[in-house]
C-alpha positions in Angstrom: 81.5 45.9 1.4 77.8 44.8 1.2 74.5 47.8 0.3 71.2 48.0 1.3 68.0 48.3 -1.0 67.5 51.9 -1.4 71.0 53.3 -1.0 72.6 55.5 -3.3 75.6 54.1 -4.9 78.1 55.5 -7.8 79.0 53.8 -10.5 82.0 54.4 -12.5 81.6 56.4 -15.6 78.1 56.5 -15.2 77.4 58.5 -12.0 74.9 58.3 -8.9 72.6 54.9 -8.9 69.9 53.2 -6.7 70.0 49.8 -5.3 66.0 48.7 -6.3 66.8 45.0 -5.3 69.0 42.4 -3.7 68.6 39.0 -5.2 70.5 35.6 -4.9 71.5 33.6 -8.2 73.1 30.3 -9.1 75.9 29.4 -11.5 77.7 26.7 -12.1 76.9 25.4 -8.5 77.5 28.3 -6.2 75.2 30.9 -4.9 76.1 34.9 -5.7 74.1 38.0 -4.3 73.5 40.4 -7.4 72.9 44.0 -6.8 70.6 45.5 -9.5 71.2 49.1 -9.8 69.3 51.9 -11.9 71.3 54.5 -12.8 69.8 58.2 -12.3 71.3 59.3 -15.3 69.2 57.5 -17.4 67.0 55.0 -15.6 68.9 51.9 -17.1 69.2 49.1 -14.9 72.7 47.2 -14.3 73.1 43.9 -12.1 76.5 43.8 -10.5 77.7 40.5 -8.7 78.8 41.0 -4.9 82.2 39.3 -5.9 82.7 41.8 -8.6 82.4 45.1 -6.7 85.9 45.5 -6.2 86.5 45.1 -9.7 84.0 47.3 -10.8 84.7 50.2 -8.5 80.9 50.2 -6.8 81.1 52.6 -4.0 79.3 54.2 -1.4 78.0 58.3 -2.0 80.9 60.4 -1.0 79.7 62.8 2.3 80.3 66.6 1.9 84.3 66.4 3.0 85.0 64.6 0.2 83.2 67.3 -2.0 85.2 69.9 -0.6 87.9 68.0 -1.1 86.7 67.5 -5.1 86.6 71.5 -5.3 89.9 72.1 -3.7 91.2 70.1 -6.8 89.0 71.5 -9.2 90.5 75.2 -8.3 94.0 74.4 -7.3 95.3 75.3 -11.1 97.8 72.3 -11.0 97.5 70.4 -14.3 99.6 67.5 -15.2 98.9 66.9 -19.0 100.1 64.4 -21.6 101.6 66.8 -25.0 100.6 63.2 -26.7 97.1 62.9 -27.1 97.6 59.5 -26.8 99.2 59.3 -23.8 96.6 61.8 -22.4 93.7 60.0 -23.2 95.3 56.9 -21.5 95.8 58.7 -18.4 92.6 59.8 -18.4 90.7 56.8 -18.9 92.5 54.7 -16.5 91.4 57.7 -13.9 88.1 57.8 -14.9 88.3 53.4 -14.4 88.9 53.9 -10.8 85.5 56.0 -10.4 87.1 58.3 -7.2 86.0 61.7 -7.3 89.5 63.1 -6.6 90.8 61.0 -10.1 87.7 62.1 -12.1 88.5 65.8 -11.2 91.8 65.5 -12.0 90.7 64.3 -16.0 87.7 67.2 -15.7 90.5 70.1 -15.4 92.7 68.2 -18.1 90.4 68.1 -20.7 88.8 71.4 -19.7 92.4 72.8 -20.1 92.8 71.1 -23.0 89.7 72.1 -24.6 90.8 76.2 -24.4 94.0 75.6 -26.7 91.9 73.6 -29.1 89.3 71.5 -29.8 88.8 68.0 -28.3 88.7 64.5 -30.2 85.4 62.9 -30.4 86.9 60.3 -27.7 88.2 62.7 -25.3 84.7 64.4 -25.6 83.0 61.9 -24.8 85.3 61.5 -21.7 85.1 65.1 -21.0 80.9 65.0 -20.7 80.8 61.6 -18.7 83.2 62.8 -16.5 81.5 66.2 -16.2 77.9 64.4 -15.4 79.9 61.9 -12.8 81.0 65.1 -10.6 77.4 67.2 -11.3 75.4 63.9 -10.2 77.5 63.0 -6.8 77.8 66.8 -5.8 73.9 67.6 -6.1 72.8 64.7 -4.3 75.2 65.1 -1.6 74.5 68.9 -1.3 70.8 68.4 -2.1 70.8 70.7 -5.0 69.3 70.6 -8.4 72.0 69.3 -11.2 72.0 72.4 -13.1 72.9 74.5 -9.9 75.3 71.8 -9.1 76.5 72.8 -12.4 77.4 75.8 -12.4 79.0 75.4 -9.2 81.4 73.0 -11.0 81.8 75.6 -14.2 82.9 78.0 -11.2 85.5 76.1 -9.9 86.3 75.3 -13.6 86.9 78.9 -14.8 88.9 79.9 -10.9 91.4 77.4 -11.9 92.0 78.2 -15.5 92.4 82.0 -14.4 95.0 80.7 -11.9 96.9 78.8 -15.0 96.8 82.1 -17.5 98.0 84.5 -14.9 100.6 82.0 -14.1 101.4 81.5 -17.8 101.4 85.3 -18.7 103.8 85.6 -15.3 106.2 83.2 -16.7 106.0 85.4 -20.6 106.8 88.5 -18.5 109.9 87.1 -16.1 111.1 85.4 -19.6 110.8 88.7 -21.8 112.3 90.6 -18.9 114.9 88.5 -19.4 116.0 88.4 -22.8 115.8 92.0 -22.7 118.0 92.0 -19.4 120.8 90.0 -21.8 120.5 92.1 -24.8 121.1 95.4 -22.9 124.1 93.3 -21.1 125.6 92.1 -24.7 124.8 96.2 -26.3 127.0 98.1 -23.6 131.0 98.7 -24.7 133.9 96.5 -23.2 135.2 98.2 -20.1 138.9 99.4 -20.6 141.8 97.4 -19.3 143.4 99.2 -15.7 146.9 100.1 -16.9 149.8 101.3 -14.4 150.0 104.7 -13.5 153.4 106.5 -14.2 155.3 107.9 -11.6 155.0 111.6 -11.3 158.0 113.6 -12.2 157.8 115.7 -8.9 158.6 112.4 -7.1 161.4 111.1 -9.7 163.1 114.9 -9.6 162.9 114.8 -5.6 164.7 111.2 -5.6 167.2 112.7 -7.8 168.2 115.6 -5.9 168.1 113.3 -2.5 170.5 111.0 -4.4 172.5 114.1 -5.4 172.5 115.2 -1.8 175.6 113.1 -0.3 177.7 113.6 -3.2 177.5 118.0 -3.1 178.5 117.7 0.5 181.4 115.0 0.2 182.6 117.8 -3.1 182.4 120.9 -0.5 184.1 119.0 2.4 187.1 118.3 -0.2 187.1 121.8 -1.2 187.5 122.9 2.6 190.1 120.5 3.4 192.5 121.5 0.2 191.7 125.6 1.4 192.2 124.7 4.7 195.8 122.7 3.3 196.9 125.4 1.4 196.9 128.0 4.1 
């Protein structure tokens, strides 16, 4: 990857810069091109070895897709964070390392999430400001806007994906109240009663009696006939 004099450039961790001048240099026998940079932010000046722009994450100005692409992540409300601030600020600052816009969002909405449950370290707000200037810078130079509009474009997003986290938050309180009061009224009502067998009814048992009383009446009277009949 190789710049012109004149481009605009991002830096990692310190935002949009300007390449004022490409020079040659020798050491220790071999020739390197050196970029020098000034960075907008605050007019330092950086020199930054061809060889090294890999390493150092030197990149091009992003074009306007990837800035919509920087928003869509900056409202989406998804938030992986670290409960260890220790792990967090790891995370965080091996993101902001890699100066992509995508990654730089990501740590923005952590910390900015972080920062409405309780105040932030003096570390992670420090992160919380350079990464905040890294996104303003790129997003009013690409969209040729002023830094403080570009700012409150960014707040915007900021504040749409919180709201998106709370309502999902107070969502989840409501469906887990709803609940616990679903399984209190469950363990309040009685025991149902056991089904026990229903007794016969005694117009049924007194009807089986007389049918099994039936052949026995007639066989009598037909013995009765016979000895009448006999005797005669």
């Amino acid at each position: 990857m190789a710049f012109d004099v004149g481009q605009k450039v991002v830096y990692p961790n310190h935002g949009v810069s300007v390449v004022e001048e490409i020079s040659a240099s020798e050491f220790d026998g071999i020739q390197h091109t050196l970029y020098h940079l000034r960075l907008l932010s605050n007019n330092s000046k950086v020199m930054v070895p061809k060889d090294n722009l890999d390493l150092v994450g030197l990149r091009p100005l992003g074009g306007r897709d990837e800035i919509q692409t920087l928003f869509n992540i900056l409202e989406d409300g998804n938030i992986d964070t670290y409960k260890d601030w220790k792990g967090r600020y790891k995370q965080n600052l091996d993101k902001m390392k890699t100066g992509r816009l995508t990654e730089v969002a990501e740590v923005l909405k952590n910390l900015s999430l972080v920062s409405q449950k309780k105040s932030l370290s003096f570390r992670e707000k420090k992160m919380y400001e350079r990464a905040k200037y890294f996104i303003i810078s790129e997003v009013a130079h690409v969209k040729g806007i002023d830094e403080e509009e570009a700012e409150k474009v960014v707040e915007r997003s900021l504040e749409f994906s919180l709201e998106k986290i709370r309502k999902a938050a107070e969502g989840n309180a409501q469906a887990t109240r709803k609940a616990e009061e679903t399984g209190k009224a469950e363990a309040a009502k009685p025991p149902k009663a056991s089904k026990t067998a229903k007794a016969p009814k005694a117009g049924k048992t007194q009807k089986a009696g007389k049918a099994r009383e039936a052949p026995q009446a007639l066989e009598n009277r037909q013995r009765g006939e016979t000895a009448a009949a006999v005797a005669n």
